[in-house]
C-alpha positions as CSV (number, residue, x, y, z in Angstrom):
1,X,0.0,0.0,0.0
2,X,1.6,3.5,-1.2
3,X,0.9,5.9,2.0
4,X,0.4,10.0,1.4
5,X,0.5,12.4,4.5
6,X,-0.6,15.7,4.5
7,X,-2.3,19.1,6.5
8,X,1.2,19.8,8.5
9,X,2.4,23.3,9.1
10,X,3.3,25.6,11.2
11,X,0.9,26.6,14.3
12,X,0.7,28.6,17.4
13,X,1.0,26.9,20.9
14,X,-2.8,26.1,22.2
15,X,-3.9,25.7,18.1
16,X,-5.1,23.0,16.4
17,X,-3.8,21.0,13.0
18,X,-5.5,18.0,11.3
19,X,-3.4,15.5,9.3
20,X,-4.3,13.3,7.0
21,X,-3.2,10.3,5.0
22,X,-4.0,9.0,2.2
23,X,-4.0,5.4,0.9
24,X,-3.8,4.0,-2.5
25,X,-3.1,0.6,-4.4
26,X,-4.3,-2.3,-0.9
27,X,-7.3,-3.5,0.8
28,X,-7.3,-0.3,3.2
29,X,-9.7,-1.6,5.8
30,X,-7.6,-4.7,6.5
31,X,-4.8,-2.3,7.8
32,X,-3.7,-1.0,11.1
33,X,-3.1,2.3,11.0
34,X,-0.7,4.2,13.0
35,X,1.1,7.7,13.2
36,X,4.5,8.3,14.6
37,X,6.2,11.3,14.8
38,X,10.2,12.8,14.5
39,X,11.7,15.5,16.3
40,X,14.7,16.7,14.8
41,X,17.9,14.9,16.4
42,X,15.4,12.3,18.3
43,X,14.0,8.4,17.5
44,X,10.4,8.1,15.6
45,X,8.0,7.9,18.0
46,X,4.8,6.1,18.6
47,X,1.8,8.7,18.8
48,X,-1.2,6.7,17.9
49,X,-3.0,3.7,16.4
50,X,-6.4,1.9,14.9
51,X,-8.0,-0.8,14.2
52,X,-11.1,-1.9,12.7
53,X,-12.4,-1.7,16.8
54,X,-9.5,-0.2,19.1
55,X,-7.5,3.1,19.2
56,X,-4.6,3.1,20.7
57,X,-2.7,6.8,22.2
58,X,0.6,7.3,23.7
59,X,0.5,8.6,26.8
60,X,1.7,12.1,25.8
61,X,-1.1,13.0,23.3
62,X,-4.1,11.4,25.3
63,X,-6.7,13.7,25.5
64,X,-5.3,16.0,22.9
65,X,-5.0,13.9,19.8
66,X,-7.4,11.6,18.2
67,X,-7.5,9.0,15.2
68,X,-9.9,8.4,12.9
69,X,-10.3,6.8,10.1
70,X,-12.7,6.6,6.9
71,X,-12.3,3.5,5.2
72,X,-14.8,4.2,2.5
73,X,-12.1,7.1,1.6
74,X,-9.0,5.0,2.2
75,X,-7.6,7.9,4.8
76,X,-6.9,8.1,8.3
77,X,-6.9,11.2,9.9
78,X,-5.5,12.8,13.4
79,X,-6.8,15.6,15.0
80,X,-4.6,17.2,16.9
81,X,-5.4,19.9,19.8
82,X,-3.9,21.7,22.3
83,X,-0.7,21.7,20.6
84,X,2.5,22.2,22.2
85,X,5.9,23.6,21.5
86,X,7.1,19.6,22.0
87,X,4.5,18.3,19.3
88,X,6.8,19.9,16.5
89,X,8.2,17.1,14.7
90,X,7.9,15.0,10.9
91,X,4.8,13.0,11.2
92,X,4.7,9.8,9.2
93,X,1.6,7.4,8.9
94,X,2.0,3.8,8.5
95,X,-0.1,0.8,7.7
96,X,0.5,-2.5,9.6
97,X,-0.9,-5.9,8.2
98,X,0.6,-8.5,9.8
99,X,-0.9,-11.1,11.9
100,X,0.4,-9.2,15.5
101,X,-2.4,-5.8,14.4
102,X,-5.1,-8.1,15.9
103,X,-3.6,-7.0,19.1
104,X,-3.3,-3.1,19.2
105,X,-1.1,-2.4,21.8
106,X,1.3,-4.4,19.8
107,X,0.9,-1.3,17.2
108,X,3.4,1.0,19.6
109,X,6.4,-0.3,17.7
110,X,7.5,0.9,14.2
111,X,8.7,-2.8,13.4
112,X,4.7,-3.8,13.3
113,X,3.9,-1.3,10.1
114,X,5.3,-2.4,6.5
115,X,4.3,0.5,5.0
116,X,5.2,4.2,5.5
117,X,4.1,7.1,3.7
118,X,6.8,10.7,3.7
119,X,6.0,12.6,6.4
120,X,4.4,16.0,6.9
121,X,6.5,18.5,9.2
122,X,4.3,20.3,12.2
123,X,5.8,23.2,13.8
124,X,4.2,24.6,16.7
125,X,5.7,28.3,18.2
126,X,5.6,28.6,21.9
């Protein structure tokens, strides 16, 4: 499955950004989905997940962030509020389809996803 992120940019402390990713060329609805995300000079981090029936945060976008996804578009989506100076960072999304997505806490870890799309860059100013 080819993977296409997009709706970063820059943003104020406190504001709000939606991202979106766009699939193309698999059976979309048989896919985890996850987001991670890259600060500069850091590891790609785990920021969220879904299923067909679970979501799945880490613990420092809980509350602020949330998935969705629309399989009749092939796109999953994350909403992101209330951001912070800490949220800028290259967010990729990736589509897991191996046989460990039936568990979604499993979906934490970069290995699980096969597919990756090219990242969108956030930048939030404090």
């Amino acid at each position: 499955v080819q993977l296409q992120a997009s709706g970063g940019g820059l943003m104020q402390a406190g504001g709000s950004l939606r991202l979106s990713c766009a699939a193309s060329g698999g059976t979309f609805s048989r896919y985890v989905m996850g987001w991670f995300r890259q600060a500069p000079g850091k590891e790609r981090d785990f920021v969220a997940a879904i299923s067909w029936s679970a979501l799945y945060y880490a613990d420092s976008v809980k509350g602020r962030f949330t998935i969705s996804r629309d399989n009749a578009k092939n796109t999953v989506y994350l909403q992101m509020n209330s951001l912070k100076s800490e949220d800028t960072a290259v967010y990729y999304c990736a589509a897991a389809s191996g046989l460990r997505r039936y568990i979604i806490a499993t979906m934490g870890n970069p290995e699980e996803y096969d597919s990756w799309g090219q990242g969108t860059l956030v930048t939030v100013s404090s």
